[in-house]
C-alpha positions as CSV (number, residue, x, y, z in Angstrom):
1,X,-26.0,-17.7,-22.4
2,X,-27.8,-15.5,-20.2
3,X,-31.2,-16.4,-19.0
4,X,-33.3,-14.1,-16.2
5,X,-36.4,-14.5,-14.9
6,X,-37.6,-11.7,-11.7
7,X,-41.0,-11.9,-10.0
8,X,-40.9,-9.5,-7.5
9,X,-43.6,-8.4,-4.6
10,X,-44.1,-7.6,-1.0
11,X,-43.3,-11.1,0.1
12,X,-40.7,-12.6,-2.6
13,X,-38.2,-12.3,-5.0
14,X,-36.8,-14.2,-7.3
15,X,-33.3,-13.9,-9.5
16,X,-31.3,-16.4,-11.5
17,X,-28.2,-15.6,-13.8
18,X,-26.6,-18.0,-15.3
19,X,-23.5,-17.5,-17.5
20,X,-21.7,-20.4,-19.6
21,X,-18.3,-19.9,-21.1
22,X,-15.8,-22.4,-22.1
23,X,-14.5,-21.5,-25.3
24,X,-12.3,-18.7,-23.9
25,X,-11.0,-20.8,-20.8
26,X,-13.6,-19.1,-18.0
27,X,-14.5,-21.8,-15.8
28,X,-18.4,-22.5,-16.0
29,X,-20.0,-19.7,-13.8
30,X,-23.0,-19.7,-12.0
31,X,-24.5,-17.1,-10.0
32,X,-28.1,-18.1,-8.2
33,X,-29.8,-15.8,-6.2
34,X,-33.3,-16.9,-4.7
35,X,-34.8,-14.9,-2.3
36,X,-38.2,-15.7,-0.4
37,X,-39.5,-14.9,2.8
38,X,-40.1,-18.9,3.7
39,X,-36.7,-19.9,2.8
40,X,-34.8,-21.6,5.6
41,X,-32.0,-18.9,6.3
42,X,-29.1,-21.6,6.2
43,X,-30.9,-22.9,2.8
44,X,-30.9,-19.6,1.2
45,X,-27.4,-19.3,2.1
46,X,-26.1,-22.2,1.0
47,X,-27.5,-21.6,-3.0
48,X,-25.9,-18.4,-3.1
49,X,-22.2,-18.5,-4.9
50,X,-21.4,-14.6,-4.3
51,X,-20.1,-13.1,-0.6
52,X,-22.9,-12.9,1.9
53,X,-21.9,-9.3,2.8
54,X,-21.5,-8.4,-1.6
55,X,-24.8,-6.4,-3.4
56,X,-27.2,-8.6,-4.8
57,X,-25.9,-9.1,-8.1
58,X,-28.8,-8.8,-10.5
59,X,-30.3,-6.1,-8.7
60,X,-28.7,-3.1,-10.2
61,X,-27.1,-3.9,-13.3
62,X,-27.5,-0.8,-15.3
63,X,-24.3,1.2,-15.7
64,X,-24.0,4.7,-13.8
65,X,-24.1,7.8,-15.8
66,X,-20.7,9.7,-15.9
67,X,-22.7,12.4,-14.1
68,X,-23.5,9.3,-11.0
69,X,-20.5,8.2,-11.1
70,X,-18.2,11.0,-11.0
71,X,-20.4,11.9,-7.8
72,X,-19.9,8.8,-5.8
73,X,-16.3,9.1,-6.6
74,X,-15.5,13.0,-5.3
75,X,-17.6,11.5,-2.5
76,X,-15.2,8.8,-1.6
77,X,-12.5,11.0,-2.0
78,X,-14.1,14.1,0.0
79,X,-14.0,11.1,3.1
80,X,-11.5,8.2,2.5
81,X,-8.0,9.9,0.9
82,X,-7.7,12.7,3.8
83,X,-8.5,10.2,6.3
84,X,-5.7,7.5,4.9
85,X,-3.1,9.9,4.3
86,X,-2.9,11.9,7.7
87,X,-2.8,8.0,9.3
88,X,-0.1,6.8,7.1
89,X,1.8,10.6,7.4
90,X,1.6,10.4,11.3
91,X,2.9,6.5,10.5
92,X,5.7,7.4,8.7
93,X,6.4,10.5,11.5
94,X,6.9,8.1,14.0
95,X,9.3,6.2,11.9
96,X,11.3,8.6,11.0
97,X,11.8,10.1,14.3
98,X,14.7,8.0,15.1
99,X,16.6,9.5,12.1
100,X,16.1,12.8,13.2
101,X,17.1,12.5,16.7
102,X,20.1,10.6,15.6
103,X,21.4,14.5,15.3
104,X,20.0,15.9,18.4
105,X,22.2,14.2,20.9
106,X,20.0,10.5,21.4
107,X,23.1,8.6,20.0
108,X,25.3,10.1,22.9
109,X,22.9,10.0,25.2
110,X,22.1,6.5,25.3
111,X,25.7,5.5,24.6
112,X,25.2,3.9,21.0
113,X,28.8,2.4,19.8
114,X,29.3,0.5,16.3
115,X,26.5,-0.5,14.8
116,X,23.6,-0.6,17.2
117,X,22.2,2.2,16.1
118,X,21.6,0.5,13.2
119,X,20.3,-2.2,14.6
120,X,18.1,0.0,16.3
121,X,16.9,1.8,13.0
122,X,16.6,-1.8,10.8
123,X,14.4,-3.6,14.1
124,X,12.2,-0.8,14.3
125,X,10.7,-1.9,10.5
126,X,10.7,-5.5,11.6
127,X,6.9,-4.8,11.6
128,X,6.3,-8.3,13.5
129,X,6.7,-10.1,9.7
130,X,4.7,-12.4,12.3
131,X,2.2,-10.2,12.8
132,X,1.9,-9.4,9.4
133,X,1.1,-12.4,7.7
134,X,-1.6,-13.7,11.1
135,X,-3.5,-10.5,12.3
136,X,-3.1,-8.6,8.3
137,X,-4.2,-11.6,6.5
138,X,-6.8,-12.4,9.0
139,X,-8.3,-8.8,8.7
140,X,-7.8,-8.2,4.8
141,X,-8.7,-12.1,3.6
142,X,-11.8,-11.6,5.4
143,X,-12.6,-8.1,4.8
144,X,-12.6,-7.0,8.2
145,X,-13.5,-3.4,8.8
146,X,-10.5,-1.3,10.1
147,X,-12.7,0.4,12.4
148,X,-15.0,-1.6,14.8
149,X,-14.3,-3.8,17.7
150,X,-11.3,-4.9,19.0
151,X,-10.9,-8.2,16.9
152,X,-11.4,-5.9,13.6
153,X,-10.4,-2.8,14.7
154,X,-6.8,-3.6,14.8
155,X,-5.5,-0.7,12.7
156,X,-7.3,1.8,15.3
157,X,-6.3,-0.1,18.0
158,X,-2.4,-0.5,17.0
159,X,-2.7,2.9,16.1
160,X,-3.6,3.8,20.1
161,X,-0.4,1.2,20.8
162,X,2.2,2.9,18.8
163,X,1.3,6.3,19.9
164,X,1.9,5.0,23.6
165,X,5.1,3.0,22.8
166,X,6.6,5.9,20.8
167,X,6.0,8.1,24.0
168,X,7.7,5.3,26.1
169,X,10.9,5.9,24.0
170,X,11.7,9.1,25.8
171,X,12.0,7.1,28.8
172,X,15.0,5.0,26.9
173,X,18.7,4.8,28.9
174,X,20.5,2.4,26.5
175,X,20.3,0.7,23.3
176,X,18.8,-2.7,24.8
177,X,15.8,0.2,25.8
178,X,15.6,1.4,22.2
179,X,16.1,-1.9,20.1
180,X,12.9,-3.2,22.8
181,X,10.7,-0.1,22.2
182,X,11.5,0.2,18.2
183,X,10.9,-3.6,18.2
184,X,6.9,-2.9,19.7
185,X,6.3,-0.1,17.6
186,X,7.1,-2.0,14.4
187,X,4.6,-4.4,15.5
188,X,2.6,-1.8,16.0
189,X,2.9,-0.1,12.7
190,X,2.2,-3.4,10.5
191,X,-1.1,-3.4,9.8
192,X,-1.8,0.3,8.1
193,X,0.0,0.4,4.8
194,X,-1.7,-3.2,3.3
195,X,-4.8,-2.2,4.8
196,X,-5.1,1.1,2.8
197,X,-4.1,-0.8,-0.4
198,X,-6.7,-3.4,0.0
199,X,-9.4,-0.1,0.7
200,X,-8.3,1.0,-2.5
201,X,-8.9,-1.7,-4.4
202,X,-12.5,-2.3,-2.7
203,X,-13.8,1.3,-3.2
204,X,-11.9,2.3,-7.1
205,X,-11.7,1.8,-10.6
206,X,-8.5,0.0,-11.5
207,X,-8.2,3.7,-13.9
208,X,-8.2,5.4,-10.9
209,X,-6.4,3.6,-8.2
210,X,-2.6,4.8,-9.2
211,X,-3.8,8.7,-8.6
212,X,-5.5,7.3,-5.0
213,X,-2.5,5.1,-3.6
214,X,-0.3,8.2,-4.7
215,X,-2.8,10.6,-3.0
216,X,-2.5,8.6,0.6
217,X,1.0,7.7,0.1
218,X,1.2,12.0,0.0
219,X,1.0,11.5,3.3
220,X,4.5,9.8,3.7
221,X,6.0,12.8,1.5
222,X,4.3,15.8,3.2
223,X,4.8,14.2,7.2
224,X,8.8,13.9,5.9
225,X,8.9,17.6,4.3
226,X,7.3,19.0,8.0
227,X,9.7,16.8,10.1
228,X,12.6,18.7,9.2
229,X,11.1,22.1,10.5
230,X,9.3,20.6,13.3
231,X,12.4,19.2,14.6
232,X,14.2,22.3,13.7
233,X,11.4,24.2,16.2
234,X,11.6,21.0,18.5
235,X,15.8,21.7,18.7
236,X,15.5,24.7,20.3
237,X,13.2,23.6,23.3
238,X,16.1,23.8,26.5
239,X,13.5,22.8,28.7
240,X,13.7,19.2,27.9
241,X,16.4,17.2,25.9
242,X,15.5,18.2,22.4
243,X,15.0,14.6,21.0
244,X,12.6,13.5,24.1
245,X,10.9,16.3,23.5
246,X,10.4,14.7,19.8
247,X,8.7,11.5,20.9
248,X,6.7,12.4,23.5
249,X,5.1,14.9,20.8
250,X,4.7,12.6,18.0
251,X,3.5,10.1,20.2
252,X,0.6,12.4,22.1
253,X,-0.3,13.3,18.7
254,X,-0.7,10.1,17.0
255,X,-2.8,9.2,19.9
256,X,-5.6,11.5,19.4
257,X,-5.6,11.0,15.7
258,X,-6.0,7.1,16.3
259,X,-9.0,7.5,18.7
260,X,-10.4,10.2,15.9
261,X,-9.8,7.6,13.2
262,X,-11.8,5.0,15.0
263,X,-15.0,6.6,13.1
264,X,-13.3,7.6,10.4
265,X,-12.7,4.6,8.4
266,X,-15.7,2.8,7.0
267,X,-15.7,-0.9,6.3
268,X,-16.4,-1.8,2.8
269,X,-18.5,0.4,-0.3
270,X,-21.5,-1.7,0.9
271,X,-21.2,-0.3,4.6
272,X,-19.4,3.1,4.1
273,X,-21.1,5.6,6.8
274,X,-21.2,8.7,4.4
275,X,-23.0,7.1,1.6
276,X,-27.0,6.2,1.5
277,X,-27.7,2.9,0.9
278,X,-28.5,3.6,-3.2
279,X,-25.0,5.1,-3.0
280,X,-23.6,2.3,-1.6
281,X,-25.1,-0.3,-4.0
282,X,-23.6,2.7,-7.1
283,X,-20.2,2.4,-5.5
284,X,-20.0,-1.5,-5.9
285,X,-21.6,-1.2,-9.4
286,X,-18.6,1.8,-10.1
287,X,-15.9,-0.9,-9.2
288,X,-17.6,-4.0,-11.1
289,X,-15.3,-3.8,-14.5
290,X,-12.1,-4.3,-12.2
291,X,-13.0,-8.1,-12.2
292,X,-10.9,-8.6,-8.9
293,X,-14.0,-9.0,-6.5
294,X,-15.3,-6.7,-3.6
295,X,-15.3,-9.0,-0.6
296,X,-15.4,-12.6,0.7
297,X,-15.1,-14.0,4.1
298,X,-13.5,-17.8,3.1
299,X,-10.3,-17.9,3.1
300,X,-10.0,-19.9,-0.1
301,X,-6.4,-22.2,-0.2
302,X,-6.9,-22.6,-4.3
303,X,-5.9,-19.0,-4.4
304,X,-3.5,-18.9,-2.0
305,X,-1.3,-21.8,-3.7
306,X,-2.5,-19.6,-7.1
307,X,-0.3,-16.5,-5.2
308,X,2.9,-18.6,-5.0
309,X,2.8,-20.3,-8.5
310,X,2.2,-17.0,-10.0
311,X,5.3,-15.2,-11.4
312,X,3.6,-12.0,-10.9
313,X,4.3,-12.4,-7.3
314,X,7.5,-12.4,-7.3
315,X,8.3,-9.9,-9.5
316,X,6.1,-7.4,-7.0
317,X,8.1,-8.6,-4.1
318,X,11.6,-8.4,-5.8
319,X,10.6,-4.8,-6.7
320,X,9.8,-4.2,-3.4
321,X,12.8,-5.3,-2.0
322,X,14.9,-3.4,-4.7
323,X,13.4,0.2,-3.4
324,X,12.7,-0.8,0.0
325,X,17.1,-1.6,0.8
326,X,17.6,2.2,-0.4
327,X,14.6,3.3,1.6
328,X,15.7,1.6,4.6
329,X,19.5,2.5,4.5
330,X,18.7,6.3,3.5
331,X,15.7,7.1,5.7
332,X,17.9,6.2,8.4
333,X,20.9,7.7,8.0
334,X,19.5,11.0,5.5
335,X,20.7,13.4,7.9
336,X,24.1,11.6,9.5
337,X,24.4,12.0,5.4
338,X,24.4,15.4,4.9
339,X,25.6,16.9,7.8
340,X,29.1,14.5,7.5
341,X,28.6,16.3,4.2
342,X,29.7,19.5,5.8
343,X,26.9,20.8,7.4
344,X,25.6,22.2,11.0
345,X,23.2,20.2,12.5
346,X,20.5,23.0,12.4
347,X,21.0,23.5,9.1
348,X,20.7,19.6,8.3
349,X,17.6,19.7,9.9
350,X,16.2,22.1,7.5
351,X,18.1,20.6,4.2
352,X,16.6,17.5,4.6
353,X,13.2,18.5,3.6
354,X,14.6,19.3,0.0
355,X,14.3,15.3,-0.7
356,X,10.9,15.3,0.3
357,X,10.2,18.3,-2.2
358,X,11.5,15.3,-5.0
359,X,9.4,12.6,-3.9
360,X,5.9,14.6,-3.5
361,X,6.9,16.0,-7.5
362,X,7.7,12.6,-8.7
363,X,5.2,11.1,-6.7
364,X,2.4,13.6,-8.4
365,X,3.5,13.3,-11.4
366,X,4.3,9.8,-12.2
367,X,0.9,8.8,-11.0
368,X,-1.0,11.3,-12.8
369,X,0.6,10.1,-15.9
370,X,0.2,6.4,-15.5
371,X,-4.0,7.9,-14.8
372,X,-3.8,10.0,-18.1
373,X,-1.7,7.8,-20.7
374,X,-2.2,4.1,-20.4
375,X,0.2,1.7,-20.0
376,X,2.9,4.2,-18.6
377,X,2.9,2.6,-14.8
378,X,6.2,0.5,-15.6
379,X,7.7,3.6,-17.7
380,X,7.2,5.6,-14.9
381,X,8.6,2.9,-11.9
382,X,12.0,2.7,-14.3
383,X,12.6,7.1,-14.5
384,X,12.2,6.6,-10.6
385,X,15.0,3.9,-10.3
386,X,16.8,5.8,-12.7
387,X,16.6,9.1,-11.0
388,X,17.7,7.3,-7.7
389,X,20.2,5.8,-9.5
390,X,21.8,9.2,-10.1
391,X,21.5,10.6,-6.9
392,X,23.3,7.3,-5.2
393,X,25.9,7.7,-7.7
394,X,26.3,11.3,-7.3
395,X,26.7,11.2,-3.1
396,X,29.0,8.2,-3.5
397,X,31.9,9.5,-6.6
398,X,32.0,13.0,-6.2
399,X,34.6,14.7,-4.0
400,X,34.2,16.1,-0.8
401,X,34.8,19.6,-1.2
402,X,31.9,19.6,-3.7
403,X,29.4,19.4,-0.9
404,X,26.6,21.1,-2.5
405,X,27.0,18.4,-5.5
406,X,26.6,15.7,-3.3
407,X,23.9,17.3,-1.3
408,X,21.9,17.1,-5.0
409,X,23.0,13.5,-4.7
410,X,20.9,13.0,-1.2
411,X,17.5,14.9,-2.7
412,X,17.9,12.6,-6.2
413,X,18.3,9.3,-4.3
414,X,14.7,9.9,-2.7
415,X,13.2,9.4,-6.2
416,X,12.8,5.5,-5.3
417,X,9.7,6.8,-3.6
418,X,7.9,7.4,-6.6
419,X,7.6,3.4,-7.5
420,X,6.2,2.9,-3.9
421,X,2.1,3.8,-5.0
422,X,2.9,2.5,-8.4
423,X,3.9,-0.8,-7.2
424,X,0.7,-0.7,-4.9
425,X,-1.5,0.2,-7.8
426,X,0.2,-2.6,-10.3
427,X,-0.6,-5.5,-7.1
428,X,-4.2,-4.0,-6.6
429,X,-5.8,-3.9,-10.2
430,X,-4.1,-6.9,-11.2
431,X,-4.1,-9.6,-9.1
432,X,-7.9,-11.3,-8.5
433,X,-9.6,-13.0,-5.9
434,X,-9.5,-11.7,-2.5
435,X,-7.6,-14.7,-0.7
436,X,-5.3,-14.3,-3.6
437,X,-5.1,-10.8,-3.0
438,X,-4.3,-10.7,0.1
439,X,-1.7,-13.4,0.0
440,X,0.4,-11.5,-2.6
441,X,-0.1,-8.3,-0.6
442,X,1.2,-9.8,2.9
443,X,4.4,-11.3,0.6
444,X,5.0,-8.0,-0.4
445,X,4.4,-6.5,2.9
446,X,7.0,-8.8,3.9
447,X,9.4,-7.9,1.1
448,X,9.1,-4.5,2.4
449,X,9.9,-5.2,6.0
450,X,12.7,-7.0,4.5
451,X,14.3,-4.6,2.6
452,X,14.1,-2.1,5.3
453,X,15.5,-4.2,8.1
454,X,18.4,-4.9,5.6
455,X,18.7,-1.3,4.4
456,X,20.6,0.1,7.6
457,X,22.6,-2.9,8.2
458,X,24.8,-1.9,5.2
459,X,25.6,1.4,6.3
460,X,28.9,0.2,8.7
461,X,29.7,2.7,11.5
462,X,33.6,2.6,10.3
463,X,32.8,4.0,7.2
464,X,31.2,6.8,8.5
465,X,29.8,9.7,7.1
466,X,30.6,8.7,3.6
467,X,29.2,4.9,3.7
468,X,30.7,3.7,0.4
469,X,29.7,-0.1,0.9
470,X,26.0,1.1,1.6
471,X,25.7,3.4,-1.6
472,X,27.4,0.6,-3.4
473,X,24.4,-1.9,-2.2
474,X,22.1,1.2,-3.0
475,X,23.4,1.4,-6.9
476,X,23.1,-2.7,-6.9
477,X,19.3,-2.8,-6.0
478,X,18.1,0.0,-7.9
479,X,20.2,-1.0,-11.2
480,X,18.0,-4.7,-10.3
481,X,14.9,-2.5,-9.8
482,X,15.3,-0.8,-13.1
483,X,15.4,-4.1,-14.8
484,X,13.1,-6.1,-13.4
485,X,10.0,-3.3,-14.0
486,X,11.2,-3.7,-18.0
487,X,10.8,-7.5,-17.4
488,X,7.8,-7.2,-15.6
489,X,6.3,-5.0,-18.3
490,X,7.0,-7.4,-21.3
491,X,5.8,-10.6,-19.0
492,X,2.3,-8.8,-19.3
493,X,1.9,-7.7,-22.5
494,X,3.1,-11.4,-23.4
495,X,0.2,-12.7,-21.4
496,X,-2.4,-10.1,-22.5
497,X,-1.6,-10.7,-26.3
498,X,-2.2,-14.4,-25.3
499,X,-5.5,-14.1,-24.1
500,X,-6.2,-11.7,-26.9
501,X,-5.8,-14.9,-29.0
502,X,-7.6,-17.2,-27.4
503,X,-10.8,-15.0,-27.3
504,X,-10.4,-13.8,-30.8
505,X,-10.4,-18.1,-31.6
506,X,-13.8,-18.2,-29.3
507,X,-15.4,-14.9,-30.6
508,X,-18.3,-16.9,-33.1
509,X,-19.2,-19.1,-30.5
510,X,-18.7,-17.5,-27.3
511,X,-21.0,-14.0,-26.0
512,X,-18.6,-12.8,-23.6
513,X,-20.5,-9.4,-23.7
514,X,-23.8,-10.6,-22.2
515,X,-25.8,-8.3,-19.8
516,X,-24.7,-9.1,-16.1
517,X,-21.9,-11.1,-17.0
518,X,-18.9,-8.2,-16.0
519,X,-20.8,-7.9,-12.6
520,X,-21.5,-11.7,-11.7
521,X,-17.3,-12.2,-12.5
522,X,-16.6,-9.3,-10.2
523,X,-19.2,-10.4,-7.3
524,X,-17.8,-14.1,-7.4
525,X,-14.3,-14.1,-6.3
526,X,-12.7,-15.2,-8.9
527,X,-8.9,-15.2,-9.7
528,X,-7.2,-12.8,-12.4
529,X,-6.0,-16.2,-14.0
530,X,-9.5,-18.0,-14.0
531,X,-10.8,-15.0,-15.6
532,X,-9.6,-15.3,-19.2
533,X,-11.3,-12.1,-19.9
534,X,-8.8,-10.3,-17.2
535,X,-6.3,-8.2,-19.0
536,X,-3.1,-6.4,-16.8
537,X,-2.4,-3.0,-16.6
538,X,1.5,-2.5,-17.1
C-alpha cells in the first residue's frame, strides 16, 4: 500500500511513504520524510531512512519526458565522458611507457638481465592492492567526491603524484631504481578506473551505462593508438636519450591535466557544477529504475558479507583475471613481440598502433550492441575472448618466416579489450547497495591488479622473442574466460526466471507498481538480492 499525505507552506512540510511488500520476498520498506522548521536537526535526521546527501524522495516523483530526459543526458555527456576518458588515456599512457621504451635503449641502459624487466613491468600494476581496498573503498563506500579536498580528492591528488613520480623515472640508473619508481606510480594509479565505474553508475541508466564505460574506457584505446607515433616522433629527439625524453613528457603532461581535472569532476548528480539545481533533482529521478541506489555514507557490513556470499562476485573477478593475465603479459612485451618478429625498431613503433585500431572497433561495437539489442553483453564478452583466442594462437603456431601472419596474430590478441567496459557495465547495473557495490568493485579491482602483475611474469627472458610458455598461459585464460561469460550468462537468466515466478505467485495480492515505490527502492540502499523486483542484465 501506498499512503501520502503533503501539507506544504512557508514554514513546513510534511511527507510520508510508506510501501509494504512481502508476498514477493521485498523486505518491509519504509521511507519517512518529515520536514519542519522546529524539528531538532539530530531528530529529523534520525526518522529519515534514505542518505542524508540523496533528493527528497517524494518530492519529484513524476517521470521525465523523453524530451527532459534526453537533455539531462547529452548534458552529462557534453561534461563527464571527455573529462573521464582523457584522465584514464593519460593513465593508461603512463603505463604503457615502460613497454615502449623497452625498445628505445632503457633495457640497456639500466643494465636489465633475466627477468627484471619483468618484474619491473608486473610491480608497476601492483596498484598498492593495499591501497585499493583502504583509500578506494573509503572514497567510493562513502561517495566521496573525486574532486575536493585532500581527504576526497584523492583521484586529483594521485593524479599530481604519478605525474611527478613518472618524471622521476628518467632519473633511473638500475632496475632497483625502476622496480621503486613503477612500484609508487602503481600506487598512484589505483584509484581512477573504480572511481569512474562507480560515477557511472551514479549519473546513468543501467540501458545506457555499457555505451558510457566503453566511451571513457576510449580513452585507453585512443592514448595506445597515439603512443606509437608519439614515441616514433619522441625516437628521433638526439638531444636527450630517447626513452627519458618519453617520461619526462608524459609526466609534465599528466600533471597539468591533473590540476585541470581538479574542477572538472563533479561529486554526485545531486552536486554536479554544470547542472541547476531542478537538473540535478531530474538526473537522480533519470537513474531511479536502476534500483541500485545513488549514494550513502554508512558503510553497511550486511552488504559487505552479501558481496562475498554472492556468486556473482566471483564470476566478475574470475573474468577479470582471465583478460587481465593477457593484458598484462601483452601490453608489456607488444613490441619486444613484433619486432623479434622481424622488424626494425622504428617500424615497431609504428605497427603497434594497428592493435589499438582492433580494440577501439571492438570496443565500439560490442557496446553499442549490447545498448541496442538486449541481453547481448555476455554474447559480446565471449566474440572478444574468442577473437583473442585467435590472435594468441596465431603468434604462437605459425612459422617464422610468416611474419606478417603472426603480426595479424599481435593485432587479434588485443580483442580481450573489448570485455574490459562490458565487464564494468555487467558489475555496475547489477550489483545493489552501495557498500555492496563497492566491495565487489574493489575485489575486482584487485582481480585486475592481479592478473596484470601475473601477466608478465610468464613471459621468461630465455624464451625470448617467441615466448611460447606465455602464449600458452594466454590461450589457457582466455579459453577459461570464454566459458565462464556462458556460465555467467545462464546463472542469470536461472535467477531472473526465478524471481519471475515468485512475483507472478504474489501478483493478486501484492501492488508492486505503486506510485513512488521504484524511487523509494532506489533512494534506500538496498541490495540487488533484497530487492526481489531486481532483474540482471546478461
Amino acid at each position: 500500500c501506498v499512503e501520502s499525505a503533503t501539507t506544504d507552506s512557508q514554514t513546513h512540510h510534511k511527507y510520508n511513504l510508506c510501501v509494504y511488500s512481502s508476498k514477493i520476498g521485498l523486505p518491509s520498506l519504509l521511507i519517512h520524510r518529515q520536514k519542519l522548521t522546529t524539528m531538532d536537526p539530530e531528530k529529523r535526521k534520525s526518522s529519515m531512512a534514505v542518505s542524508d546527501d540523496a533528493v527528497q524522495v517524494g518530492e519529484v516523483l513524476e517521470r521525465l519526458s523523453p524530451k527532459e530526459d534526453k537533455r539531462i543526458r547529452r548534458k552529462l555527456d557534453r561534461c563527464l565522458l571527455p573529462v573521464m576518458a582523457l584522465s584514464y588515456a593519460f593513465q593508461y599512457l603512463d603505463k604503457s611507457a615502460l613497454a615502449s621504451t623497452a625498445i628505445l635503449g632503457l633495457r640497456e641502459d639500466l643494465k636489465l638481465i633475466g627477468d627484471e624487466y619483468s618484474w619491473s613491468s608486473g610491480r608497476q600494476v601492483y596498484h598498492g592492492i593495499h591501497v585499493s581496498c583502504t583509500l578506494d573503498r573509503r572514497y567510493q563506500s562513502r561517495c566521496r567526491p573525486p574532486s575536493r579536498s585532500l581527504d576526497t580528492n584523492a583521484a586529483a591528488v594521485f593524479s599530481l603524484m604519478w605525474g611527478a613520480i613518472l618524471m622521476l623515472t628518467a632519473a633511473c640508473h638500475n632496475a632497483s631504481g625502476l622496480l621503486a619508481v613503477r612500484f609508487f606510480l602503481g600506487i598512484a594509479e589505483s584509484l581512477i578506473a573504480p572511481g569512474l565505474t562507480i560515477m557511472i553508475s551514479m549519473f546513468y541508466k543501467r540501458s545506457e551505462q555499457p555505451l558510457r564505460h566503453s566511451a571513457w574506457f576510449l580513452g585507453n584505446t585512443i592514448a595506445g593508438a597515439l603512443s606509437g607515433l608519439l614515441n616514433y616522433s619522441i625516437g628521433h629527439i638526439t638531444s636527450i636519450t630517447p626513452w627519458k625524453a618519453t617520461f619526462l613528457i608524459l609526466g609534465g603532461v599528466t600533471i597539468a591535466w591533473a590540476c585541470l581535472s581538479i574542477f572538472l569532476l563533479p561529486d554526485t548528480p545531486d552536486t554536479a557544477w554544470f547542472l541547476s539545481k531542478e537538473d540535478r533533482e531530474k538526473a537522480i529521478i533519470r537513474v531511479q529504475d536502476n534500483l541500485t541506489g545513488i549514494k550513502n555514507n554508512e558503510f553497511k557490513w550486511e552488504q559487505c558479507r552479501e558481496a562475498f556470499t554472492d556468486p556473482k562476485t566471483w564470476i566478475l573477478v574470475a573474468l577479470q583475471i582471465c583478460f587481465n593475465i593477457p593484458n598484462g603479459g601483452i601490453t608489456s612485451f607488444r613490441s619486444i613481440i613484433i619486432k623479434g618478429i622481424g622488424f626494425s625498431t622504428f617500424d615497431t613503433l609504428l605497427l603497434q598502433m594497428a592493435p589499438y585500431g582492433l580494440q577501439l572497433f571492438l570496443v565500439v561495437v560490442c557496446t553499442v550492441g549490447a545498448r541496442i539489442w538486449e541481453g547481448t553483453r555476455t554474447y559480446c564478452i565471449m566474440l572478444c575472448f574468442a577473437i583473442a583466442l585467435l590472435g594468441a594462437a596465431l603468434v604462437r603456431e605459425l612459422p617464422d618466416e610468416m611474419r606478417w601472419g603472426r603480426y595479424v596474430g599481435t593485432i587479434l590478441v588485443g580483442g580481450y579489450s573489448g570485455c574490459f567496459p562490458l565487464v564494468m557495465s555487467l558489475l555496475s547495473s547489477n550489483v545493489g547497495g552501495f557498500t555492496k557495490k563497492t566491495t565487489v568493485n574493489a575485489l575486482t579491482f584487485i582481480a585486475y591488479c592481479a592478473g596484470n602483475i601475473i601477466g608478465p611474469q610468464l613471459f621468461f627472458a630465455k624464451e625470448a622473442p617467441k615466448y611460447n610458455s606465455g602464449f600458452v598461459a594466454m590461450m589457457v585464460c582466455l579459453s577459461s574466460g570464454f566459458l565462464l561469460a556462458f556460465i555467467f550468462r545462464l546463472y542469470l537468466i536461472w535467477v531472473n526466471r526465478t524471481r519471475d515466478r515468485e512475483c507472478a505467485d504474489a501478483a493478486d495480492s501484492t501492488d508492486i507498481d505503486a506510485p513512488g515505490l521504484e524511487v523509494a527502492i532506489a533512494m534506500e540502499d538496498m541490495t540487488d538480492m533484497q530487492i526481489r523486483k531486481f532483474r540482471y542484465v546478461y
